[in-house]
N, C-alpha and C positions, 0 to 999 in steps of 0.2 A: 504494500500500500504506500502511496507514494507522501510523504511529510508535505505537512501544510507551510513549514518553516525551513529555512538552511539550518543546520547546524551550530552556527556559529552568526553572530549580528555582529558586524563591526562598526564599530564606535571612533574608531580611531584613539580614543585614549582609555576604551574599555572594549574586548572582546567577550560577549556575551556569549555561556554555553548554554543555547538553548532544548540541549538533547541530555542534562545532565538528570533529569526527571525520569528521564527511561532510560538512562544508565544506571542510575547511583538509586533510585529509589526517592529522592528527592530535590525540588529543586534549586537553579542558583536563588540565592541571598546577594542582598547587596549589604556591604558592610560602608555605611555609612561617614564616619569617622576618617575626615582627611580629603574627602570629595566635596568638591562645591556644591551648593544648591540645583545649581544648572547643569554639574554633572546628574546627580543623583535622578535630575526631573527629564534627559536626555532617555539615561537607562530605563527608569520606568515606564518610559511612552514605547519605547523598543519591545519592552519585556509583553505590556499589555496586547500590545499590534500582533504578538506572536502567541498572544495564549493562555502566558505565563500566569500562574499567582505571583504576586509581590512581598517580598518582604525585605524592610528596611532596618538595620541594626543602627543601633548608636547615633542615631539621629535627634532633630530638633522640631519643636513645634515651627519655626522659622518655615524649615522645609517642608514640613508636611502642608502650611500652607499655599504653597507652590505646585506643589503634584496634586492637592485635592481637588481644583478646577476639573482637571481630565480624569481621575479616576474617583470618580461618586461614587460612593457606599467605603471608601478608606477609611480607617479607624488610627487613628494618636494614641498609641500607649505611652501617655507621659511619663509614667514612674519608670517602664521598662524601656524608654526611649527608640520606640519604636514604630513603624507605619506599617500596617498589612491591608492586602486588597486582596480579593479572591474573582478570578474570573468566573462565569456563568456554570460553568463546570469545575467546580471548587475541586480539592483535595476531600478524597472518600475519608470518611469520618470511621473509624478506628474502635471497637469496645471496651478498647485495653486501658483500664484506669491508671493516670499516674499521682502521686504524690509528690508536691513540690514543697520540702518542707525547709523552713528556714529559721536560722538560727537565731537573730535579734533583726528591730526594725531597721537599724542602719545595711542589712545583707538585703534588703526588700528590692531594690534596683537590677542585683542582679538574679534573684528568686525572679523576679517578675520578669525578666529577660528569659529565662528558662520556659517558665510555664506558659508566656503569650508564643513562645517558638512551637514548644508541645501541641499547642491548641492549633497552633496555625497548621500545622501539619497531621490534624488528625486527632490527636489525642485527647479524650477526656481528661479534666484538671483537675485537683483538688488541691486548696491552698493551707497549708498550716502554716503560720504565723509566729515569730517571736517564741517558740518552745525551743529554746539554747539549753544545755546543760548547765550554765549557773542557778536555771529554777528547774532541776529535775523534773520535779511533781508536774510542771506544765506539757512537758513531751508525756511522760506515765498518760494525764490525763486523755491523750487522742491517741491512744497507740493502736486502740482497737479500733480505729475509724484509716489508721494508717494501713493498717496491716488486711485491709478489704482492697488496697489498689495491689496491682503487678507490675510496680515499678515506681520508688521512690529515689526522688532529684533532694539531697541535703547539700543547702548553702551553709557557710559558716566562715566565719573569720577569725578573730583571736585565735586562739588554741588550736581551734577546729578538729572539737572532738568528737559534732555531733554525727558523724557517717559511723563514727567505729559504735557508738552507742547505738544507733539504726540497725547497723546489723547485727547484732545483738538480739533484738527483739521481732523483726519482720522476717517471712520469707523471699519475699522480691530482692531483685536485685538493688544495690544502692548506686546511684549515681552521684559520686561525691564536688563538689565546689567551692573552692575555696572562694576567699574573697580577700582584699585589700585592706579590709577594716580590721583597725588594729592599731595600738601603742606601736612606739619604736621600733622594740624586739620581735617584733611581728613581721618583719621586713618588707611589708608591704606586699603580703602574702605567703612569701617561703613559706614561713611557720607552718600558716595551716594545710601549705602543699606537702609537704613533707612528712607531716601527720599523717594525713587522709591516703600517701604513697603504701607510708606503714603501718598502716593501721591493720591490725589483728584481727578484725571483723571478716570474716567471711564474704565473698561475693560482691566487694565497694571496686568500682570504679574510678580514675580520676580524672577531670579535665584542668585545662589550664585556667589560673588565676585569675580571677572576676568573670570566667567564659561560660554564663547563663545562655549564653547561643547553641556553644558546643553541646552543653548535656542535652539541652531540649532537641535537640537534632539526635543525639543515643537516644535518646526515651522513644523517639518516632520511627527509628530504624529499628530497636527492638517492638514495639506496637506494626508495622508494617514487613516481618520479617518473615 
């Protein structure tokens, strides 16, 4: 059957894979962060014209008012700084529940980056909230509402103890995230990458530092697998 698209869109300061959806299982993201307004509102006129869903990482309300003109029904994820559009034949909707659990309100940015990624690709979400292991008793209290999904996303910063305690308690896999929050000695991550590498829990995965992108793209390759 013959492609309604090339392969490839060129941009000249951006080559667009537009076959990466029915290579990889999912498709291009734009990462945001470091591209102009007018690139960002280039690539999404491309992306749309060929099909594509959208989604915008690390972006700005700025921007998102730029691309909403031509793509009506876009949604601003402010917290997760994010833009998503779904074309008329969206990404097929998934049964596979995930858990996006996060450790204090300052890790919320990149939790939210996580679970609007999951949703965008499919996945049912469920948010937990602020349950860090400095107040045990608040994770205890939703362990049994956790442990109903098949795949829990833990954000965390300081210590970043919460993945090894996750698996601990649930059967799903753990998708662990560090983040950037943190005193000093925290190094602006390390700490809790390093943790979450060696953590003693069974079955914890790790992405890189503050990258609520990356996991929500695991969560959707295991929901889509």
């Amino acid at each position: 059957m013959k492609k309604k698209h090339p392969p490839v869109a060129d941009l000249d300061f951006a080559r667009l894979d537009l076959d990466r959806r029915e290579r990889c299982g999912l498709p291009e993201a734009i990462y945001g962060s470091g591209k102009t307004p007018e690139q960002i509102m280039k690539i999404c006129r491309a992306m749309k014209k060929a099909g594509q869903p959208i989604l915008v990482t690390r972006t700005s309300e700025n921007v998102f008012r730029k691309v909403k003109p031509f793509l009506p029904g876009s949604t601003f994820h402010s917290q997760a700084r994010i833009i998503t559009w779904q074309p008329p034949s969206p990404i097929a909707q998934r049964p596979l529940s995930v858990a996006v659990v996060c450790a204090g309100t300052a890790d919320l940015p990149v939790a939210e980056e996580a679970a609007v990624t999951a949703e965008f690709y499919g996945c049912e979400v469920k948010r937990f909230r602020d349950v860090g292991v400095a107040g045990l008793h608040r994770l205890l209290a939703v362990k049994d509402e956790i442990r109903k999904t098949k795949i829990v996303i833990a954000v965390a910063g300081m210590e970043g103890a919460l993945p090894s305690v996750l698996a601990g308690l649930v059967r799903a896999p753990v998708i662990a995230v560090p983040t950037s929050v943190g005193y000093g000695a925290n190094f602006s991550g390390v700490v809790p990458l390093l943790a979450m590498v060696n953590s003693c829990g069974p079955g914890v995965a790790v992405v890189n530092i503050d990258n609520g992108f990356g996991a929500g793209c695991m969560a959707a390759k295991f929901a889509h697998a």
